[in-house]
FIFI-370719 format. One record per residue (C-alpha): residue number from 1; x, y, z. Coordinates in steps of 0.02 Angstrom, whole numbers, plus 32768, in hexadecimal, padded with zeros to 4 digits. Each point is the difference from the previous one (the first is absolute). Example, Ala and Ser with C-alpha at 12.3 -4.5 7.8 and 13.67 -1.06 7.14 Angstrom:
2
> nr; east; north; up
> 1; 8267; 7F1F; 8186
> 2; 8045; 80AC; 7FDF
***
This chain:
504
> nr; east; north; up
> 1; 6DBC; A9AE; FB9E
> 2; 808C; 8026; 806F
> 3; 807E; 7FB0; 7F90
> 4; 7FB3; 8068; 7F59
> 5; 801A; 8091; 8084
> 6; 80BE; 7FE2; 8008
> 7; 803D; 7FCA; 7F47
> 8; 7F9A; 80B6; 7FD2
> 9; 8062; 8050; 8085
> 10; 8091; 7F96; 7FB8
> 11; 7FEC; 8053; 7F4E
> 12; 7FD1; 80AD; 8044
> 13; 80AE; 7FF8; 8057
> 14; 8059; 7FB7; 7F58
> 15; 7FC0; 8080; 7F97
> 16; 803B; 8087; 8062
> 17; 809E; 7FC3; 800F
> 18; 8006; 7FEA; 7F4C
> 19; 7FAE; 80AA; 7FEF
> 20; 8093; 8058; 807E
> 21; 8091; 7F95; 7F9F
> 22; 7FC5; 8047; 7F66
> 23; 800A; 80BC; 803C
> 24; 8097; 7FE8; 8059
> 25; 804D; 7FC8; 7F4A
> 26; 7FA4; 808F; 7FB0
> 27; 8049; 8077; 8075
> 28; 80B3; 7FB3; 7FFC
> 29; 800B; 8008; 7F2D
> 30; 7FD4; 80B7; 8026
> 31; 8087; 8006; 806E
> 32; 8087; 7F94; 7FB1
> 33; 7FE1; 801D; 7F55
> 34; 7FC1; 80AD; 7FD1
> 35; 800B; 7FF3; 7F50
> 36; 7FC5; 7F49; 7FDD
> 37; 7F8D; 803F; 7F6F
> 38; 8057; 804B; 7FAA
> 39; 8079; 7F8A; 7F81
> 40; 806F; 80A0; 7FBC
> 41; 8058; 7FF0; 80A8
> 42; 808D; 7F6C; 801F
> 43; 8013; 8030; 80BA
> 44; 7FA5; 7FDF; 808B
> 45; 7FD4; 809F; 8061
> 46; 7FC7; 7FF5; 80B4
> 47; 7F7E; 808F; 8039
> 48; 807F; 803F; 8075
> 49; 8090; 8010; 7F72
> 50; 7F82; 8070; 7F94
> 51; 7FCD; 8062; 808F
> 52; 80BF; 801A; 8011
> 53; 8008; 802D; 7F3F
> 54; 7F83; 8085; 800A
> 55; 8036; 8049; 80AF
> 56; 7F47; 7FC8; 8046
> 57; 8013; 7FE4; 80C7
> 58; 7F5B; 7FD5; 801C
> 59; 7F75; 7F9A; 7F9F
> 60; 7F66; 7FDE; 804D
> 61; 7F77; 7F9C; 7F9D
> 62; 7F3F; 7FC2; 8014
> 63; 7FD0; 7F78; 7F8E
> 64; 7F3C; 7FED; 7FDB
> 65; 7FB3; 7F50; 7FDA
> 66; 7F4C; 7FD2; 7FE0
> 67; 7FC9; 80B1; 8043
> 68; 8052; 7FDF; 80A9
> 69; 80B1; 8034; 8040
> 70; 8077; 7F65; 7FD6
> 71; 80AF; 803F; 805E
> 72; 804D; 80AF; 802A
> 73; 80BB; 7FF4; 801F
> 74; 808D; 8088; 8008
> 75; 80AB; 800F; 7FF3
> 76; 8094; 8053; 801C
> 77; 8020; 80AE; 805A
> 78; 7F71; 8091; 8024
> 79; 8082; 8054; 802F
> 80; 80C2; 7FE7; 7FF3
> 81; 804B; 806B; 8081
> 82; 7F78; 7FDB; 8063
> 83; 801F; 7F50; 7FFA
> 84; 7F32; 7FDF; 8002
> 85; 7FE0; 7F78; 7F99
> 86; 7F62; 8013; 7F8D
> 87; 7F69; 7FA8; 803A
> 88; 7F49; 7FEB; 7FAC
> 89; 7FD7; 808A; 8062
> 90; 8077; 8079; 7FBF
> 91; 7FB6; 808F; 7FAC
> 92; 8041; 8041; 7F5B
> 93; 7FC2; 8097; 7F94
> 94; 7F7F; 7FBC; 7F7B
> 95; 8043; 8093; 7F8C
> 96; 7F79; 7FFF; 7F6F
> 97; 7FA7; 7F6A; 804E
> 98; 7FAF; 808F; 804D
> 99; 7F93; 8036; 7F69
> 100; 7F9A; 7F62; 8015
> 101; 7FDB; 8008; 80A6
> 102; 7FD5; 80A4; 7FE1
> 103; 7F92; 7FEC; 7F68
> 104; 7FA5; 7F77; 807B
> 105; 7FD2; 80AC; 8087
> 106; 7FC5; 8068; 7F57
> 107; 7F94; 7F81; 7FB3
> 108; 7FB2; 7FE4; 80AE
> 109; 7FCE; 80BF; 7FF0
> 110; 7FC3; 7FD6; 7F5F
> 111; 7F8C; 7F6F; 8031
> 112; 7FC6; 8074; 8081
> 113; 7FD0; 808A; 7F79
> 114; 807A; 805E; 8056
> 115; 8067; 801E; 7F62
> 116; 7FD6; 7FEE; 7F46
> 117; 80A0; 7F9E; 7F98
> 118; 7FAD; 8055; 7F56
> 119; 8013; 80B7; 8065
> 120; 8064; 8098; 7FEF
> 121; 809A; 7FE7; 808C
> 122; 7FD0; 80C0; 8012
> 123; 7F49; 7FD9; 8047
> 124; 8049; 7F9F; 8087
> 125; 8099; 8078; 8041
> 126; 7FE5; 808A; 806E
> 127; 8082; 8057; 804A
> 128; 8073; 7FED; 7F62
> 129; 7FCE; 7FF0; 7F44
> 130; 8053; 7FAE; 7F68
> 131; 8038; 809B; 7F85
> 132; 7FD5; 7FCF; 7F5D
> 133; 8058; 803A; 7F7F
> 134; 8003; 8005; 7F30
> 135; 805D; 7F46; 8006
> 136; 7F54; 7FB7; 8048
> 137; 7FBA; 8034; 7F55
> 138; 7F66; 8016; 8071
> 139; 7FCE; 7F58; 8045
> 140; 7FF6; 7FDA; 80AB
> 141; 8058; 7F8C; 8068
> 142; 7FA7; 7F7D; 8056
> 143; 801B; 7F92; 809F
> 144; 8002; 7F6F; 7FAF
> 145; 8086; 8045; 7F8C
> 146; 8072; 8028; 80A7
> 147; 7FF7; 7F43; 802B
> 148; 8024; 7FBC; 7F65
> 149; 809A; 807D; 7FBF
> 150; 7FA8; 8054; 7F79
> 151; 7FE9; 80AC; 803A
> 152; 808C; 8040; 7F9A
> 153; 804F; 8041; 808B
> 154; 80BF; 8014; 8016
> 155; 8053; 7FB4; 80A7
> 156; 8031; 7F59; 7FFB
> 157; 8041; 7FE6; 80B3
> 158; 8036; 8040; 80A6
> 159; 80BB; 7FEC; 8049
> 160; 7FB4; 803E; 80AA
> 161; 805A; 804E; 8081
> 162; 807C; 7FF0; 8095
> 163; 7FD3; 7FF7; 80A9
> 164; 8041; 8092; 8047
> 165; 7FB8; 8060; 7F42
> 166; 7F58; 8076; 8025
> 167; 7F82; 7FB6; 7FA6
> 168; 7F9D; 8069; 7F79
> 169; 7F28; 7FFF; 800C
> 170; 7FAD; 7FA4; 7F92
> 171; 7FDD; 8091; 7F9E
> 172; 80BD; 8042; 7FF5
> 173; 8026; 7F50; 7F98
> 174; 7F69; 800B; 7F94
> 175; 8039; 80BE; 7FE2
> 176; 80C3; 7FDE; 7FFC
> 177; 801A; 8068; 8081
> 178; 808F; 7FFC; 8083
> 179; 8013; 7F92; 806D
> 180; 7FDB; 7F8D; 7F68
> 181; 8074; 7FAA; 7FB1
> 182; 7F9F; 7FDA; 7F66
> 183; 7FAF; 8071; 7F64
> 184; 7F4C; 803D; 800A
> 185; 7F88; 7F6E; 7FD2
> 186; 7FBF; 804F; 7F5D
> 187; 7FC1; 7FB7; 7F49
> 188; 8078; 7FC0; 7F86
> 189; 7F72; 7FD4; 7F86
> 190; 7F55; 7FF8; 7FF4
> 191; 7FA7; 7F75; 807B
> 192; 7FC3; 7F5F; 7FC9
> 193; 805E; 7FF0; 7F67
> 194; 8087; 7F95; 8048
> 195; 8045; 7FA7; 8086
> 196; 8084; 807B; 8059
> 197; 803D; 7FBB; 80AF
> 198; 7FDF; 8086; 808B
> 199; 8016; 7FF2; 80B7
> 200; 7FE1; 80BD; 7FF3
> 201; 7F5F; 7FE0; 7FD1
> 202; 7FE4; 7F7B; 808A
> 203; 8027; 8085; 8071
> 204; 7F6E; 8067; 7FBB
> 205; 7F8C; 7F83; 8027
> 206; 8059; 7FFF; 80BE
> 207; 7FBF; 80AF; 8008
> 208; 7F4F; 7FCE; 7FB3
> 209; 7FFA; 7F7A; 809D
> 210; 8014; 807A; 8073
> 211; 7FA2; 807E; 7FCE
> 212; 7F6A; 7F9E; 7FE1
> 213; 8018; 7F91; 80B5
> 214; 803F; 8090; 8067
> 215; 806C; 7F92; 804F
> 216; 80C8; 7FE0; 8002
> 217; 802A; 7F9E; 7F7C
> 218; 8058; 7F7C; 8069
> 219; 7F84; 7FFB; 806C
> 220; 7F6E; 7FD0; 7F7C
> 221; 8061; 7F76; 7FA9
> 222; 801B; 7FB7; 80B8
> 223; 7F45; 7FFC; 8040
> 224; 7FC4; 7FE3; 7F2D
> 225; 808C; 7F8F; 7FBA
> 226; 8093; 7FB0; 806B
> 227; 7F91; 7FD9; 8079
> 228; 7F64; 7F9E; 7FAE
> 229; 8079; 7FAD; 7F95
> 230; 8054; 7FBB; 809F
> 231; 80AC; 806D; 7FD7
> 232; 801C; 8010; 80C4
> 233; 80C1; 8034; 7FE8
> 234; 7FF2; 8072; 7F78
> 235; 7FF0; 80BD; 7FF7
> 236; 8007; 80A6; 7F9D
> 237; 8047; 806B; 8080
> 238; 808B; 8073; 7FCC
> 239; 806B; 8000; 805C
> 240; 7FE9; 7F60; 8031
> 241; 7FB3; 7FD7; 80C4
> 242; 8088; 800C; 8088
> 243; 7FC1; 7F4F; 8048
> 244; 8022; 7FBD; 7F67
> 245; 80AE; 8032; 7FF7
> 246; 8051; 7F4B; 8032
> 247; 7F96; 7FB6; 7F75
> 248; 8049; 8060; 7F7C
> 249; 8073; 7FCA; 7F7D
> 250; 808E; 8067; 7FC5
> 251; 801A; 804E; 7F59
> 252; 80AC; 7FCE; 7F8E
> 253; 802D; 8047; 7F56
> 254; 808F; 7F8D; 7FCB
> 255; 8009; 7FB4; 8099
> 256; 8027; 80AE; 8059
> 257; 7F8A; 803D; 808D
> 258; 7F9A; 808E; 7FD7
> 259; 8017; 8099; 8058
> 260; 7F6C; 7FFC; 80A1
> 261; 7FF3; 7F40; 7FC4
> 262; 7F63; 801A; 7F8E
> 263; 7FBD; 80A4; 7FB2
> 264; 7F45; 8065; 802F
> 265; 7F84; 7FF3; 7F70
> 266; 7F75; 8087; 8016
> 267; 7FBD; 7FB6; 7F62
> 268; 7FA7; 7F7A; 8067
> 269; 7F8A; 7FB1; 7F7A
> 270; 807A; 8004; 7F81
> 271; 808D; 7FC3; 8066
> 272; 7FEA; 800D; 80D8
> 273; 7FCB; 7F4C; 8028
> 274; 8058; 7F8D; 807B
> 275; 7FD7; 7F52; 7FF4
> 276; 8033; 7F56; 8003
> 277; 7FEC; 7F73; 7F7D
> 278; 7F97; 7FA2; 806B
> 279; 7F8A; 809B; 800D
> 280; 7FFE; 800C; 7F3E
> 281; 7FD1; 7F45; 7FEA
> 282; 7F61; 8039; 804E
> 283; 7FDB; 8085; 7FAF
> 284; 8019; 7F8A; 7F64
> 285; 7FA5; 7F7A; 8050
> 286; 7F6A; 8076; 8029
> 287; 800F; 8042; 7F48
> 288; 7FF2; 7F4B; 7FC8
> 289; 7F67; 7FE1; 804A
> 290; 7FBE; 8090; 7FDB
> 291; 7FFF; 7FD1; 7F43
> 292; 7FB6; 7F71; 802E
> 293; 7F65; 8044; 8066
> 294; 8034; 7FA9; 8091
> 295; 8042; 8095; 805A
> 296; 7FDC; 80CA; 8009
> 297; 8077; 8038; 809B
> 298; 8008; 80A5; 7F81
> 299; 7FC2; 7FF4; 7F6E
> 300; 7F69; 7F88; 7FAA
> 301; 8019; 7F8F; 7F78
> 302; 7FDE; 8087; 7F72
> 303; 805D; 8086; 804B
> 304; 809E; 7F88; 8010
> 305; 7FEA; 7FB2; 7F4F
> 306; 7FF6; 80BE; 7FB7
> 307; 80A0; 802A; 805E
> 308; 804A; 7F7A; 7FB5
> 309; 7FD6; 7FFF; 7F56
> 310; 801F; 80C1; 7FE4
> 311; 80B7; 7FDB; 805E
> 312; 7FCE; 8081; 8099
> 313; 807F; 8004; 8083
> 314; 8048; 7F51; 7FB3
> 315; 803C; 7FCA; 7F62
> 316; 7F98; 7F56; 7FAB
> 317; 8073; 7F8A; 7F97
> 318; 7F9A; 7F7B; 7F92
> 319; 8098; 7F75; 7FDD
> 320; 7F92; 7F9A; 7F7F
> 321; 7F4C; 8010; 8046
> 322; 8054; 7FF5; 80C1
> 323; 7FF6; 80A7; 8047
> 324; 8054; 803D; 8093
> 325; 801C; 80A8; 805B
> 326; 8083; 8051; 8069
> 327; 8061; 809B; 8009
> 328; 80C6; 8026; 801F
> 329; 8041; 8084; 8092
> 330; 80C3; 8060; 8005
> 331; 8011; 8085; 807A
> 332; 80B2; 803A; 8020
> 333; 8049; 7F71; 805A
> 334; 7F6D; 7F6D; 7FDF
> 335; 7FC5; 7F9C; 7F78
> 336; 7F5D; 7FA7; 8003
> 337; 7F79; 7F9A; 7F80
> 338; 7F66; 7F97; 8027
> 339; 7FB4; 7F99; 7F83
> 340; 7F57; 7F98; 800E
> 341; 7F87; 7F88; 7F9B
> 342; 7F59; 8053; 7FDA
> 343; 7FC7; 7F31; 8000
> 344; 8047; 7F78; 8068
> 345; 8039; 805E; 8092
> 346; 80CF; 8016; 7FE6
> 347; 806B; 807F; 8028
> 348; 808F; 8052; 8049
> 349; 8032; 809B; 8046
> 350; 80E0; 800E; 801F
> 351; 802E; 80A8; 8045
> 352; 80CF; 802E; 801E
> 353; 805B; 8095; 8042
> 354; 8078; 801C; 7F77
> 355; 7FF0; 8058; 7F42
> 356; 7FFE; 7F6C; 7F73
> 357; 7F5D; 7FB2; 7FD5
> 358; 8034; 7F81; 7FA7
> 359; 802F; 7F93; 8097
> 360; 7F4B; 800F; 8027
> 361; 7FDD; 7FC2; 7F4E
> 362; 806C; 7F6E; 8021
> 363; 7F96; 7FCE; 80AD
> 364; 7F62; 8002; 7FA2
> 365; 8041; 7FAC; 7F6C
> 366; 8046; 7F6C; 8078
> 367; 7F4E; 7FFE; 8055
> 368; 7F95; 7FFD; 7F6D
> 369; 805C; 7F63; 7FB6
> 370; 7FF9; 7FA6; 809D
> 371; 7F66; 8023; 801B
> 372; 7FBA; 7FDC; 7F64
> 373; 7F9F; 80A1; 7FCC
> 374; 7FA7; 7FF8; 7F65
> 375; 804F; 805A; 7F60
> 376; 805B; 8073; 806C
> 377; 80A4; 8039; 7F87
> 378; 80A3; 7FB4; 803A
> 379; 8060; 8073; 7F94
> 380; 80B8; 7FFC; 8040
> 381; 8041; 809F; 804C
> 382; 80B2; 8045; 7FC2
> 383; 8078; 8011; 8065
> 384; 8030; 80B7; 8043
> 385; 809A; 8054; 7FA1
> 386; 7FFD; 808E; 8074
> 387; 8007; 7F7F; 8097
> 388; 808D; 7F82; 7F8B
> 389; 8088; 8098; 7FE8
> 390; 7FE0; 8061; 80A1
> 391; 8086; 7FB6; 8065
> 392; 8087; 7FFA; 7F7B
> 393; 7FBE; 80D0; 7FD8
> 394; 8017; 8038; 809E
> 395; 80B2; 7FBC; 8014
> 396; 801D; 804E; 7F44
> 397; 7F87; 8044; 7F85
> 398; 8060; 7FEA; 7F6D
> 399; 7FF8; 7F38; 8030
> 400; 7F50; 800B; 802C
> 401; 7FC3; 803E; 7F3F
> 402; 8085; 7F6B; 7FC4
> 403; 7F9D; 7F8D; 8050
> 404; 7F79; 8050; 7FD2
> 405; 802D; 7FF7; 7F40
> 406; 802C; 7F43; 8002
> 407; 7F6A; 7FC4; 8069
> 408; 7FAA; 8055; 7F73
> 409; 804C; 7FA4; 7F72
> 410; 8006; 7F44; 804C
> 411; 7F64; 7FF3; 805E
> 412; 7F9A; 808C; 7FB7
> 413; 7F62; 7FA7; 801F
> 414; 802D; 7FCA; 80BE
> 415; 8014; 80B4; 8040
> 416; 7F78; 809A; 7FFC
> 417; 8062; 8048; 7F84
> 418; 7F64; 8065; 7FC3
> 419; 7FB6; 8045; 809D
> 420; 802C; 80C6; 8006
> 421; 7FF8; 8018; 80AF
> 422; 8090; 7F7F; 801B
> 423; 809C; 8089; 7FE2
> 424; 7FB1; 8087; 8031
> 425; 7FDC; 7F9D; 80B9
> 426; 80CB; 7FED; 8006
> 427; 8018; 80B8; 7FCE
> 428; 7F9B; 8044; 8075
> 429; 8053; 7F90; 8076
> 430; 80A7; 8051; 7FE6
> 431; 7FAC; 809B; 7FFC
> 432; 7FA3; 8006; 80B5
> 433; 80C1; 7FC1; 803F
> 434; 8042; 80AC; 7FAE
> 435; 8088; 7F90; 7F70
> 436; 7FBA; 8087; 7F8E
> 437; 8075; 7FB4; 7F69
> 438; 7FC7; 7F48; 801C
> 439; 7F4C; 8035; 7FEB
> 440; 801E; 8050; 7F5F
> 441; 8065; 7F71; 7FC4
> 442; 7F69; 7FA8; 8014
> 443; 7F9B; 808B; 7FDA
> 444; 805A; 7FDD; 7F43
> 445; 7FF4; 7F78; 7FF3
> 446; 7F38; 7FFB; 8023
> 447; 7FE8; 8083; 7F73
> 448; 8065; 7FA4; 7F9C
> 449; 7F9E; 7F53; 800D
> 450; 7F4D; 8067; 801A
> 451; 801A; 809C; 7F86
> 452; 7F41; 801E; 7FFB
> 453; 7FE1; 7FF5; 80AC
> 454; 7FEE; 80A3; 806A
> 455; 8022; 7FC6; 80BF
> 456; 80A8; 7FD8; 7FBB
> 457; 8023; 80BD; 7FAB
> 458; 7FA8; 8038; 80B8
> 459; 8078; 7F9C; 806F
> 460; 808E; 8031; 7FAD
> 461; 7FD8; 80C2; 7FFE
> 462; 7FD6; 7FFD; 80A7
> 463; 80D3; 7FA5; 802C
> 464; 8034; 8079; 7F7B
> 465; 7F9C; 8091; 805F
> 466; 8042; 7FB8; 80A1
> 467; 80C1; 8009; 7FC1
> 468; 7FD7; 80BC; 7FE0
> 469; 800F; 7FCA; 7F2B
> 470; 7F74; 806F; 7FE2
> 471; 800A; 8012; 7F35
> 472; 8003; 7F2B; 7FFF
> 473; 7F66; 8002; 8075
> 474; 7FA0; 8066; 7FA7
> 475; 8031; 7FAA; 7F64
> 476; 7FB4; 7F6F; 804B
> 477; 7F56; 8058; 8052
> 478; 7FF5; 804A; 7F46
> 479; 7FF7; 7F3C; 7FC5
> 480; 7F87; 7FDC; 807F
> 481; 7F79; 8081; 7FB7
> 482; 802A; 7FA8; 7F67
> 483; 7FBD; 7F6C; 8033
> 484; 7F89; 8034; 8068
> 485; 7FC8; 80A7; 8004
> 486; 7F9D; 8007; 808D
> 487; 807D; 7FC5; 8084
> 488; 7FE8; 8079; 807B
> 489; 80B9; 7FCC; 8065
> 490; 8063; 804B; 7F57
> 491; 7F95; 8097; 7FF5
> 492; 8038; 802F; 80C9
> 493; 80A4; 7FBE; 7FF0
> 494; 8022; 8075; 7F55
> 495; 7FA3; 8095; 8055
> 496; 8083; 7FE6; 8092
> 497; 809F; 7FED; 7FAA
> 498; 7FD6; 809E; 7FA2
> 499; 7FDA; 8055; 809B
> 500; 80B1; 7FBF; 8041
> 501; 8070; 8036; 7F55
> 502; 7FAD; 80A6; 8007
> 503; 7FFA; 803B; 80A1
> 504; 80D3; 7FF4; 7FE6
***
């Protein structure tokens, strides 16, 4: 007996080992070897060279295996000047990770018959009311259509503020009203006809929260959410909590520190939650579990199956009959993305205080061929243009859109030749550094390569405005309406330049 005792104690020991040596390799191709799926790339690119190439200082990541926490590592800086390296426990802004937390603390109030997701918004808010207007064509917007984007509502997303900015109510950004940096949150077409992305319309159903709990918002997704789900670093404070201060990580837009290191977002369920990935793996774990009717921290088995299926406060892929859910954040200085299994218990969440996505892309990419996960789309990314000619650009423009020009004609397929925002990122770049005539260089050469495409007509009105060009800039906010006729940022930005010519 005592001899079976020690050859299982024996194998226990071996299989751990084994088990360790196989995450430690794992963990080292992550590390080593970024891009190892993806066989349009010839070089070998370590995690720390791409988080170089896309001015990321700190990536912190929670991988989830068998509904359980695998690892949670970090790298790099929190914050540079600082010298404080990131840890697990450094908090970054979720960004529009928010909306699912926050969908979790309205369907609670649903289970609870607190709230109805087939009711009027307007039955549920008291001290302010949605104005309806001729574009509604008369139906009513639902809760349910604030959590899944199609209210019809206009307001995409929230740039928030600086520290030292006052911060408008709740009611002055619904309204547009000053201190707001952001248009009223009003219908664009009628609701439920299609899916319109609105974190406006998230922030409605902030206002339905706390008018139906009486309570601070924060302070009911604490006692309701973050804690139950075990969240014990997160929060929704804004601003953040003074003790928390040292735990922060700092915002970069190009590898530049943000003015106050990160900005205030008001719009908390849209936008206001600190967390770390860790955190986030159990709110995915919990989620998991949930589905499976092992688990109802928040929500039961139905309720989390519904939010799921109807894409409320997270976004369902089905790759081939495997489905899995997640949800991407970007606030002004952090990018963000979770992704999970609805079966088999995977999943990662990668948060980063810098402004490209797509090295996040690249993290979960690397993890879900390591690990394995079923049908998940391995689809290589393109490499950033903007990111390829920026350093040759800002030494001279003229070179930068040559490089430009013969990337594009020998590896046309190698570079994200087609992604709109690419340019105008570099142009607006030049502009916020005040080389006016650089960012309209670029400005061309975006409306040249995306003639339909308004942002680039916008961008370049507004350098065009900014070198006092007024006839050219209104040329361009004239195109915009073209395009899009509702685009509320040409409509001001004609109104003022008219008010400017004519007040000469």
């Amino acid at each position: 007996m005592y001899m079976k005792k020690i050859i299982a104690f024996i194998s226990l020991l071996l299989s751990f080992n084994s088990f360790a040596q196989n995450l430690s390799d794992k963990i080292k191709l992550l590390e080593t070897n970024l891009n190892h799926w993806d066989k349009s790339r010839n070089k070998k690119s370590s995690l720390k060279e791409r988080m170089s190439f896309y001015n990321a200082n700190a990536v912190s990541i929670a991988l989830i295996k068998d509904y359980k926490i695998e690892w949670v590592k970090a790298y790099g800086f929190a914050d540079v000047s600082e010298k404080r390296s990131a840890t697990a426990e450094t908090l970054f802004q979720a960004a529009s990770i928010s909306k699912s937390l926050n969908s979790l603390g309205i369907l609670k109030l649903v289970e609870q018959r607190k709230l109805r997701l087939d009711n009027d918004i307007n039955n549920y808010l008291k001290i302010w009311k949605f104005p309806y207007d001729s574009i509604s064509k008369g139906k009513k917007i639902t809760i349910e259509n604030l959590l899944n984007h199609k209210a019809g509502l206009s307001v995409n997303g929230f740039g928030g503020y600086e520290r030292e900015q006052k911060l408008p109510t709740i009611i002055q950004i619904l309204n547009g009203e000053k201190p707001a940096n952001t248009p009223a949150v009003r219908s664009i077409f009628e609701p439920n006809l299609e899916f319109k992305y609105s974190g406006g319309g998230t922030t409605i159903s902030q206002l339905i929260l706390e008018n139906t709990t009486n309570e601070k918002y924060e302070d009911y997704m604490l006692k309701n959410v973050l804690i139950p789900l075990g969240m014990k670093s997160s929060f929704f404070n804004q601003p953040p909590l003074k003790d928390k201060e040292n735990s922060l990580a700092t915002a970069y837009i190009n590898g530049k520190e943000v003015e106050g290191k990160y900005h205030i977002y008001p719009e908390q369920a849209a936008a206001g939650l600190w967390t770390t990935p860790t955190d986030l793996a159990h709110y995915m774990i919990e989620t998991q579990l949930s589905l499976l009717g092992e688990s109802n921290k928040i929500l039961t088995q139905e309720m989390s199956l519904q939010r799921l299926e109807n894409n409320l406060g997270a976004f369902t892929q089905d790759y081939k009959g495997i489905k899995y859910f997640g949800h991407s954040g970007g606030n002004y200085g952090f990018v963000c993305h979770y992704v999970g299994s609805l079966e088999n218990g995977n999943g990662i969440a990668v948060m980063t205080n810098g402004n490209n996505i797509n090295l996040v892309y690249e993290i979960v990419n690397s993890i879900a061929s390591i690990n394995n996960w079923e049908n998940f789309p391995l689809e290589p990314i393109k490499e950033s243009i903007y990111l390829t000619i920026r350093k040759v650009a800002q030494n001279d423009v003229n070179k930068g859109i040559e490089l430009y020009k013969k990337l594009k004609k020998k590896e046309p397929d190698f570079y994200n030749f087609s992604n709109q925002n690419e340019l105008n990122t570099l142009g607006y770049e030049f502009l916020k550094d005040g080389n006016i005539n650089s960012a309209i260089k670029i400005f061309n050469l975006s409306v040249n390569e995306f003639p339909n495409y308004a942002n680039a007509y916008d961008s370049r009105g507004e350098a065009y405005f900014n070198n006092k060009d007024y006839q050219l800039s209104i040329k361009d906010y004239q195109k915009v309406l073209e395009l899009e006729p509702t685009n509320q940022n040409a409509k001001e930005m004609l109104s003022k330049i008219n008010q400017i010519l004519y007040s000469k």
